[in-house]
C-alpha positions as CSV (number, residue, x, y, z in Angstrom):
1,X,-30.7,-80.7,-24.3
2,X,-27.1,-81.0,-22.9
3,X,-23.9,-81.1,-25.2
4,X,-22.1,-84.1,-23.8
5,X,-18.2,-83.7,-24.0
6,X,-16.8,-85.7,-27.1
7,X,-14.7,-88.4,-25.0
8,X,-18.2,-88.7,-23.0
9,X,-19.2,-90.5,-25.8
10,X,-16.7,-93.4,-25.9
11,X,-17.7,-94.7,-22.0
12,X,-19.6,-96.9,-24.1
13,X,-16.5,-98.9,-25.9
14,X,-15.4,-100.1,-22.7
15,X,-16.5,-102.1,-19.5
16,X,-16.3,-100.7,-16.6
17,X,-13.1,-101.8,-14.9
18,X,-13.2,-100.0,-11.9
19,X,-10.1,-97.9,-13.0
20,X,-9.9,-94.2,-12.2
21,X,-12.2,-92.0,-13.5
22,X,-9.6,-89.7,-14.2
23,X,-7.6,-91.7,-16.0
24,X,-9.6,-93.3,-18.5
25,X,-10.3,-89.7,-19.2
26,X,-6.8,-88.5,-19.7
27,X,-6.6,-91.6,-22.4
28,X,-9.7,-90.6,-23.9
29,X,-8.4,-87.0,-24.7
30,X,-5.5,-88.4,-25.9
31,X,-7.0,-91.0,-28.3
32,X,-9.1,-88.0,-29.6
33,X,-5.8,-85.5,-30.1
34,X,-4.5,-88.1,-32.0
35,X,-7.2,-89.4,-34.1
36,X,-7.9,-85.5,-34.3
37,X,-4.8,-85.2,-36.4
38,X,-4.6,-88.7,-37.9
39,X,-7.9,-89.8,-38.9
40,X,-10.0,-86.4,-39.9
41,X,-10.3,-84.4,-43.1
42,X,-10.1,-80.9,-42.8
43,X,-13.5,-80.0,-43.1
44,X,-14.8,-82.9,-40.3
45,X,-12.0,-81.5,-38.1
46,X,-12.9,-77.9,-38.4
47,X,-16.5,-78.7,-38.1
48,X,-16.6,-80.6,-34.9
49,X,-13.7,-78.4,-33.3
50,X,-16.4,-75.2,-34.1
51,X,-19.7,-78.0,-32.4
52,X,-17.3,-79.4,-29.5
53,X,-14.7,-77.0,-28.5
54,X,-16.3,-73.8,-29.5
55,X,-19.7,-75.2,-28.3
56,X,-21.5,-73.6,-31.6
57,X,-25.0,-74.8,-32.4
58,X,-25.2,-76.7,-35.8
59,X,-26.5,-73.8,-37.5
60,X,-23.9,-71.9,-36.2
61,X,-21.6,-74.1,-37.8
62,X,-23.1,-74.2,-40.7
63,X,-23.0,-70.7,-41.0
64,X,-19.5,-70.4,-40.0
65,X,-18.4,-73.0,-43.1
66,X,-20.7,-71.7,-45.7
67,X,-22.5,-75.1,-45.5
68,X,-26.7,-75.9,-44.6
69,X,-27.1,-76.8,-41.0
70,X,-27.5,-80.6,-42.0
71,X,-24.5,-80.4,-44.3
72,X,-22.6,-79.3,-41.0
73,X,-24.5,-82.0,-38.9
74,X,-23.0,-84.8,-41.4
75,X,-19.4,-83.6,-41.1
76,X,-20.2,-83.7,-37.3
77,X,-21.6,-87.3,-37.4
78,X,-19.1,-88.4,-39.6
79,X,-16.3,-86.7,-37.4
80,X,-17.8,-88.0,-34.5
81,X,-17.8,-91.7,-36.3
82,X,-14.5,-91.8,-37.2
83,X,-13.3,-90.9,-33.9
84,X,-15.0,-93.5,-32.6
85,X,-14.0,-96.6,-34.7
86,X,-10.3,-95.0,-34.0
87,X,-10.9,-95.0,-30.1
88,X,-12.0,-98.3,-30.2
89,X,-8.9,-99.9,-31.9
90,X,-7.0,-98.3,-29.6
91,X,-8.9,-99.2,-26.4
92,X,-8.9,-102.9,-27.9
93,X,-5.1,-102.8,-28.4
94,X,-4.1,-101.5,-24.1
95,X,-7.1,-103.8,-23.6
96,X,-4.7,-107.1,-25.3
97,X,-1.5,-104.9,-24.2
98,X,-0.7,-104.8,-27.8
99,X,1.7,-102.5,-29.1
């Protein structure tokens, strides 16, 4: 099975808006930088940087942090959860221009 990129997984937060690709990308990354450094524990942040950016396999992970593969699949989920509630506050505030 393919590993879709992390921002992949927030095409589903939004409508489609006919706005550039590219763009909604770029704010995607950015919304995950800073919810990378605002909204993670250590342990979730380490865990899905080693799964995403590394592109380790869970047990890999697991390995890597001294934890079972599920253990490292949780701090994954939950990562990947908290990112997510984050993104979509922030697409709902450019959405209503708020500041």
């Amino acid at each position: 099975m393919r590993r879709v990129a992390l921002y992949d997984s927030l095409d589903h937060l939004t409508e489609p808006t006919g706005e550039d690709n590219r763009r909604q990308r770029q704010f995607y990354r950015a919304i995950l930088q800073e919810g990378m450094k605002t909204q993670l524990t250590a342990r979730q942040r380490e865990a899905i940087t080693l799964y995403y950016g590394e592109g380790l396999t869970l047990a890999q992970v697991g390995e890597r942090l001294g934890v079972s593969p599920s253990a490292a699949c949780r701090r994954v989920q939950g990562a990947k959860k908290r990112l997510q509630g984050f993104a979509k506050g922030c697409i709902a505030l450019q959405k209503y221009n708020l500041p």
